[in-house]
C-alpha positions in Angstrom: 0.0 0.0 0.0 1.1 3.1 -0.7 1.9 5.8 1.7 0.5 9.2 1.4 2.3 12.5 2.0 1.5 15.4 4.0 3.2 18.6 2.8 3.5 21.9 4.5 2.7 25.1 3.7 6.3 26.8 3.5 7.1 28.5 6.8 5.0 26.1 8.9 7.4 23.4 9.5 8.9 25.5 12.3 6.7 23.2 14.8 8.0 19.9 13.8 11.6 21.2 14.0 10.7 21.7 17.6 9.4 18.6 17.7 5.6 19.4 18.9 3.2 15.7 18.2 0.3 18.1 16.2 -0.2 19.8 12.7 -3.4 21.5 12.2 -5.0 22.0 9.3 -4.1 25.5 8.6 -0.8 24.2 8.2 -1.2 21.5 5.5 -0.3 23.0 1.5 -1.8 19.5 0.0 -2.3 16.3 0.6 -0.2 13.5 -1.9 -2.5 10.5 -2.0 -6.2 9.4 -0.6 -5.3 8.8 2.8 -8.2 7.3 4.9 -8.8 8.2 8.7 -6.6 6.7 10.8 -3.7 5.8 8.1 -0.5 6.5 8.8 1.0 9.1 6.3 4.5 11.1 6.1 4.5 14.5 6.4 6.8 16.6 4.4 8.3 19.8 3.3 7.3 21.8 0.5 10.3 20.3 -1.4 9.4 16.6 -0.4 12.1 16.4 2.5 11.0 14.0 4.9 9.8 15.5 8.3 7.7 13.2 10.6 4.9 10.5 10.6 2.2 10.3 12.3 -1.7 9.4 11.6 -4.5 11.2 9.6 -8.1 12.6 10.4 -9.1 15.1 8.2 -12.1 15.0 10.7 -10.3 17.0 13.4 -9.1 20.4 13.9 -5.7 18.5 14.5 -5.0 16.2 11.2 -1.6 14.6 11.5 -0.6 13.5 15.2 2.9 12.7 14.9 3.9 9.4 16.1 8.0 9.6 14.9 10.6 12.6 13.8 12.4 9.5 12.3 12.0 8.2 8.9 10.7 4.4 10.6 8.2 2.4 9.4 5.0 2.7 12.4 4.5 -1.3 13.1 3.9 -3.9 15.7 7.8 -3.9 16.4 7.3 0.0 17.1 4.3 0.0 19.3 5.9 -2.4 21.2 9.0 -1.1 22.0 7.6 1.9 22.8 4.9 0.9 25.3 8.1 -1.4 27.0 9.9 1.7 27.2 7.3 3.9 28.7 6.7 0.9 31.4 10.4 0.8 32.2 10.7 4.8 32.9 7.5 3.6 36.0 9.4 0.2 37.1 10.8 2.4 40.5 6.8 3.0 41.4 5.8 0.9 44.6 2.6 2.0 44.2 -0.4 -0.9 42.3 -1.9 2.2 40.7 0.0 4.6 38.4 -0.3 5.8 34.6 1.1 3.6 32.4 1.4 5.6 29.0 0.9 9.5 29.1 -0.5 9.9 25.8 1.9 12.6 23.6 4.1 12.8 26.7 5.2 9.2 25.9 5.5 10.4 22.5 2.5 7.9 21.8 -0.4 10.6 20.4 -4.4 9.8 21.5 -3.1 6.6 24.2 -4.0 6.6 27.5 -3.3 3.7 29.8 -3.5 3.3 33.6 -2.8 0.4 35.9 -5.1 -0.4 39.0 -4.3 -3.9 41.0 -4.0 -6.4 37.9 -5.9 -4.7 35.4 -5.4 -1.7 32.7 -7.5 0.5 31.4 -6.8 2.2 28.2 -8.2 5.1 26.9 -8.6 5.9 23.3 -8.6 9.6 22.5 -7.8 10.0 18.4 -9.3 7.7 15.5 -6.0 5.8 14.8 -5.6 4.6 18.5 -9.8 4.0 18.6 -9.6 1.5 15.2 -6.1 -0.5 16.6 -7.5 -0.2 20.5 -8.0 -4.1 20.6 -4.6 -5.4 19.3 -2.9 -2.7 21.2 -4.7 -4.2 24.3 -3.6 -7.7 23.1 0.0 -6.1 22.7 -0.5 -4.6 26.7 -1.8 -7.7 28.3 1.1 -9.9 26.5 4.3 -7.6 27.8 2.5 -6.3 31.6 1.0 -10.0 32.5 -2.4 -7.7 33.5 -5.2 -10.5 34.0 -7.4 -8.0 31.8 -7.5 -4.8 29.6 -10.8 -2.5 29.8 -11.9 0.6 28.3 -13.2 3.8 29.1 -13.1 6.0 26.1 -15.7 8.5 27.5 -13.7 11.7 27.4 -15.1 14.2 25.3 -12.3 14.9 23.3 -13.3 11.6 21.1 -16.0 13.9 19.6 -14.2 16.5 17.8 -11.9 13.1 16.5 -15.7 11.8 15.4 -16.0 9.6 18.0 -18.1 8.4 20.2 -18.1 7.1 23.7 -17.0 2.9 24.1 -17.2 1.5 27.4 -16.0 -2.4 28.1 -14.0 -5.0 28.2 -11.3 -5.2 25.1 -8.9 -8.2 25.9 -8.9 -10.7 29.3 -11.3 -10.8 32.3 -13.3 -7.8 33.4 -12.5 -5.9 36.5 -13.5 -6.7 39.7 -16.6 -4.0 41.0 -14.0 -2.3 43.1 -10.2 -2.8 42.9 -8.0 -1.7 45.6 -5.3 0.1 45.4 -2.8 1.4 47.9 -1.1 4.5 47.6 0.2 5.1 51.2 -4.3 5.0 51.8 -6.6 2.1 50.2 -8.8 3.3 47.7 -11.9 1.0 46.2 -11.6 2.5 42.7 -14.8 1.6 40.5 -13.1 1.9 36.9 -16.5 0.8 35.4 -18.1 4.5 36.3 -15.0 6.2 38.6 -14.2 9.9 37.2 -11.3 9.8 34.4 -10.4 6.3 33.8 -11.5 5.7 37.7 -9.4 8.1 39.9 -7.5 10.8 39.8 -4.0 9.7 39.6 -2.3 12.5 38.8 -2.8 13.6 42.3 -1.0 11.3 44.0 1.9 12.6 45.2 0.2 15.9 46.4 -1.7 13.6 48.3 0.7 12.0 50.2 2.4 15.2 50.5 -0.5 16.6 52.6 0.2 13.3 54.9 3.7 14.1 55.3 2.9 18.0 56.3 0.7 16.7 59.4 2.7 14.4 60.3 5.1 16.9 61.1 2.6 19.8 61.8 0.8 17.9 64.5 -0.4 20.8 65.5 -2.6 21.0 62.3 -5.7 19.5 63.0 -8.5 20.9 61.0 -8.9 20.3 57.6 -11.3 21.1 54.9 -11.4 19.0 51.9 -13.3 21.1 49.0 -14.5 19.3 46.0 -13.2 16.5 47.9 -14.8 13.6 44.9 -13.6 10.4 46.2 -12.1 11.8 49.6 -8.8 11.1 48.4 -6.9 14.3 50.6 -8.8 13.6 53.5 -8.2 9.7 54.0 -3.9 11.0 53.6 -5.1 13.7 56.3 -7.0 10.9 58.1 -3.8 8.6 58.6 -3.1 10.9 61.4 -5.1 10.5 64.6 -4.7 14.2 65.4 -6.8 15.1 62.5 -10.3 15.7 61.5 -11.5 16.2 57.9 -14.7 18.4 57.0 -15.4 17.1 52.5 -17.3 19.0 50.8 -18.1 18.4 47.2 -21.8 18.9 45.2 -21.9 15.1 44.4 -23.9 12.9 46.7 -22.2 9.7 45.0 -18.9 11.3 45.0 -19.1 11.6 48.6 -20.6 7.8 49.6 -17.7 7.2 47.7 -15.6 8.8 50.1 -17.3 7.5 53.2 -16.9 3.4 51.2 -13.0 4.6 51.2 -13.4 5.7 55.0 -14.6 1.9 55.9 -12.3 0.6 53.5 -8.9 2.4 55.5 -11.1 1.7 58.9 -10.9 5.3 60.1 -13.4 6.7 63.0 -15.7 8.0 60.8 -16.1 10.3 63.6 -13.3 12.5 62.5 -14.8 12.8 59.3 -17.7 14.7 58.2 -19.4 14.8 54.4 -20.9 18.0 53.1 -22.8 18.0 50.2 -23.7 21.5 49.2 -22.8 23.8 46.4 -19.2 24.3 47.2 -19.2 28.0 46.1 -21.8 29.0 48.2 -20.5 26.2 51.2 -17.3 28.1 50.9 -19.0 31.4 51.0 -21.0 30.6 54.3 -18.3 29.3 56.3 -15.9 32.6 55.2 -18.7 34.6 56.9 -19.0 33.3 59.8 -15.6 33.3 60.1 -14.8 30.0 60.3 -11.2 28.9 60.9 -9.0 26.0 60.0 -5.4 24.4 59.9 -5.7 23.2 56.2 -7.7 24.6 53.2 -7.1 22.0 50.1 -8.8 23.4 46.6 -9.1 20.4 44.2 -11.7 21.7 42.0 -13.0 20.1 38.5 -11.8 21.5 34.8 -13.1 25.0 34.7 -12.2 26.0 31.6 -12.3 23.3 28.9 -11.2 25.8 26.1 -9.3 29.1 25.5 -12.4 30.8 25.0 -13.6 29.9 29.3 -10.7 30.9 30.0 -12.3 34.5 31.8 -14.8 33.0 33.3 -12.7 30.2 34.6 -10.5 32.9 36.3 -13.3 34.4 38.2 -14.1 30.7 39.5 -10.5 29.9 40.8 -10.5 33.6 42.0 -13.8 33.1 43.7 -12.9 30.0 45.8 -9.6 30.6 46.1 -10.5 34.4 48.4 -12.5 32.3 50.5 -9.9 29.8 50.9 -7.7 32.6 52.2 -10.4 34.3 55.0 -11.0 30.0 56.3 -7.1 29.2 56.9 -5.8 30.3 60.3 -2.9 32.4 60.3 0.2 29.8 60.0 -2.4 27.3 58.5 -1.5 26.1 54.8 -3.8 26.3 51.7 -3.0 23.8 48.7 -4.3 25.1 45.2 -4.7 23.2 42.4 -6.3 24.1 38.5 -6.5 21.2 36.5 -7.3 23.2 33.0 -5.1 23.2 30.5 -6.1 26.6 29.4 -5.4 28.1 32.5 -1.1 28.3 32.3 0.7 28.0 35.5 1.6 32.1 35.5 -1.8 32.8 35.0 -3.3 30.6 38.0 -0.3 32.4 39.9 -1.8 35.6 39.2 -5.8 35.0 39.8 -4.3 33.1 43.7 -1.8 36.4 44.0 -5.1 38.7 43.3 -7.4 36.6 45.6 -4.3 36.6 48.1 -4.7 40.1 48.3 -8.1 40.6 48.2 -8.7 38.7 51.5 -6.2 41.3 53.3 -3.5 37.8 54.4 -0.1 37.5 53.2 1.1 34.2 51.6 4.1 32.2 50.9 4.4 29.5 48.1 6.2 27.0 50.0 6.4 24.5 46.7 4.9 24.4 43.2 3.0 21.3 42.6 2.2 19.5 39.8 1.1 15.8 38.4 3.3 12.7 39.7 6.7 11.6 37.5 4.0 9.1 36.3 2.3 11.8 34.5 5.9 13.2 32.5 5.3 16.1 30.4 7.6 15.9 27.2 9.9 19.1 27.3 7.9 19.7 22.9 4.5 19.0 24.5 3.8 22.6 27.0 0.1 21.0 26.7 0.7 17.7 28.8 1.4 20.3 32.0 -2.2 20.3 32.5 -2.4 20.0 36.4 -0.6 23.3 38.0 -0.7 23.7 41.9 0.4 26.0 45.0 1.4 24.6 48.4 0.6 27.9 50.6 1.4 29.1 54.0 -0.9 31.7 54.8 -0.5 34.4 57.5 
């Protein structure tokens, strides 16, 4: 079969010199050949020098995802040497739930794959990596030893690909209801209908981070866990028998989930308490009354899901995050997080700085936080920095 080429526009081959995994279609002079969706295709200069290769959609804003700068032929003997090498970088994890393969940041475009217990689930984000999803499962299960591979392409990104959501088993037995996993806290992670592929595992580490700061703060003893989903913050809070942890969050399942992972760890469910309640308004009523505590952690949901949110977004971060400031005690610590791309790590620095100042306390960024080195970004790929936090200490 014959390959079809991709040629620039002169001037627009800039981003593939700098390595960056997407050409949109602005960029693209002419297409050589009647490539199908999905194919593999070379893309090219305007004088036919060889650039990349990657896969087609003419379906999406982005229409070549690159897969290689090198002039290699795309096969089985690729994929898997790539996924071996993306398990390797994780081999020094102790942890039974991590990502496996960070999409473009494992310089594999549209593949997500994450490990819980003995069983993967792989996400299929782009139309080359949806009509291969099975053999690459096959490919998964043969080199991890995973008793199963399952499926949850349900992000919304699979429509503007032409997608549509696929839910289920691809190769091996089905999960179990609820797997757990151990991160430091048990979590029963439900990857059948859990958020993202069933947890949020790019928050590990700032989990257990919080763990380590009370263990030696003992002295902080309050904490509030806002948009607290699974409870994930407040079980790493509740390790410590000092502590007692007020979630809130809007979702009445969220939080049963969080009290399921309460009996699961065998805390005193007296030292935590569940809130559901709009957590804008929650946060609202507890700043006027003046409510004080130890610990503010701000773990809110995608705010902005494109450039054009972006304003509106702002106000939301800079809404939550002033009444963060008036709740934590002077000496107390706030941790931040924005988990929209849009939003860039100077800007989210800027909306905390302005709600900072607006609630008349002074602050001190005692660490920038980000995703775990599960979750690399590729030094091409500015996108893949998604997650963007602030460990505070508030005066």
């Amino acid at each position: 079969m014959t390959e079809s080429n991709i040629v620039l526009h002169q001037g627009r081959e800039k981003s593939i010199f700098r390595r960056h995994p997407w050409i949109f279609s602005g960029g693209i002079a002419r297409v050589d050949g009647n490539p199908k969706g999905g194919d593999i295709v070379a893309v090219r200069a305007e004088n036919g020098v060889f650039l990349a290769r990657g896969y087609w959609n003419s379906r999406s804003q982005i229409q070549v995802r690159v897969l290689s700068f090198d002039d290699v032929e795309i096969n089985k003997e690729w994929w898997k040497a790539m996924i071996v090498r993306a398990i390797e970088a994780r081999k020094h994890l102790t942890t039974n739930a991590y990502r496996v393969i960070n999409a473009e940041n494992d310089f594999l475009a549209g593949l997500i794959v994450d490990k819980y217990g003995d069983w993967l689930v792989l996400q299929a984000l782009t139309l080359h990596v949806d009509k291969n999803k099975r053999e690459l499962a096959e490919w998964l299960m043969e080199i991890t030893g995973a008793r199963g591979v399952f499926e949850r392409s349900d992000a919304d990104v699979r429509g503007k690909e032409g997608l549509k959501p696929s839910i289920g088993v691809l190769v091996g037995e089905a999960p179990l209801k609820h797997i757990i996993i151990d991160e430091g806290v048990k979590f029963a992670v439900d990857v059948y209908k859990g958020h993202k592929t069933g947890m949020y595992l790019d928050q590990r580490e700032n989990r257990q981070l919080l763990g380590r700061l009370l263990e030696q703060e003992p002295n902080l003893t309050e904490i509030l866990n806002v948009f607290s989903y699974s409870g994930g913050f407040g079980l790493h809070a509740l390790k410590h028998p000092h502590t007692h942890v007020v979630n809130i969050d809007s979702s009445a399942d969220a939080l049963e989930l969080g009290r399921d992972n309460l009996r699961v760890n065998r805390f005193n469910d007296g030292r935590a308490d569940f809130v559901q309640a709009d957590v804008f308004d929650e946060l609202r009523h507890r700043a006027r009354r003046n409510e004080q505590v130890d610990v503010v952690v701000l773990d809110p949901p995608k705010f902005a899901h494109t450039q054009g949110q972006v304003d509106k977004a702002a106000k939301g971060y800079k809404d939550i995050n002033l009444n963060g400031f008036k709740l934590v005690k002077k000496g107390g610590y706030m941790l931040t997080f924005s988990c929209s791309g849009a939003i860039s790590p100077d800007l989210f620095q800027k909306i905390v700085f302005g709600a900072m100042e607006d609630s008349g306390r002074d602050a001190q960024v005692v660490r920038t936080l980000g995703a775990g080195d599960d979750h690399p970004v590729a030094l091409s790929f500015p996108e893949g920095a998604y997650l963007k936090g602030l460990m505070l200490r508030v005066y």
